[in-house]
C-alpha positions, 0 to 999 in steps of 0.5 A, a space after each residue: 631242374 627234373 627233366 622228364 622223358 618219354 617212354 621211348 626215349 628211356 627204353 632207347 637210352 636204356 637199351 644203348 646202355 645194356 648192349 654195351 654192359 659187360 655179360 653177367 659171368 654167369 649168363 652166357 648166351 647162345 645162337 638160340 638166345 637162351 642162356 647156357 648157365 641157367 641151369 648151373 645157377 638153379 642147380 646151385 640154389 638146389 644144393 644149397 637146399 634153398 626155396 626160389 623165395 628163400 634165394 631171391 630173399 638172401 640176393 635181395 631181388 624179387 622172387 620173380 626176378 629170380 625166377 626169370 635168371 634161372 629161366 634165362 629170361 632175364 641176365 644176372 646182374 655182375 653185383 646179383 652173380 658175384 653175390 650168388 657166387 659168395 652165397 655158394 662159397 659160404 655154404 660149401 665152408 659152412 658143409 665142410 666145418 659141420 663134416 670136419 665136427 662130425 668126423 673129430 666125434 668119432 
């Protein structure tokens, strides 16, 4: 039987479970509350020369979504980071055989 609950209730269940989720490795907190790593992760999609549309669509999350885990508004998700982090990895391996190309023409 479907068993509906209050609003209350589902934010009180739902908080309980986020306090005792592991961090995100990529958000770390601060006294201040603002996550310390919210620039690494924005200056990672910029070097991959990504849009936040173009990220958020590759991670499979809304664009404002992503635009709050830059911002340190909301925590990175460990399966978002782990596959923002595979993302980073491709393209550096993606970089490095179109430079290790262009050094065999020369």
């Amino acid at each position: 039987m479907l068993m509906l609950h209050s609003k209350r209730e589902r934010d009180k269940k739902g908080g309980a479970e986020l306090a005792n989720a592991p961090p995100s490795p990529l958000a770390k907190r601060t006294k201040k509350g603002i996550t310390m790593q919210t620039t690494k992760i924005k200056l990672q999609r910029l070097q991959l020369g990504l849009t936040l549309e173009q990220m958020a669509e590759r991670l499979g999350v809304k664009q404002r979504t992503y635009q709050r885990y830059e911002k340190g508004e909301r925590e990175m998700p460990k399966p978002v980071a782990m596959l923002h982090e595979a993302l980073k990895r491709n393209a550096i391996l993606e970089r490095n055989e179109q430079l290790a190309k262009e050094r065999g023409k020369k």
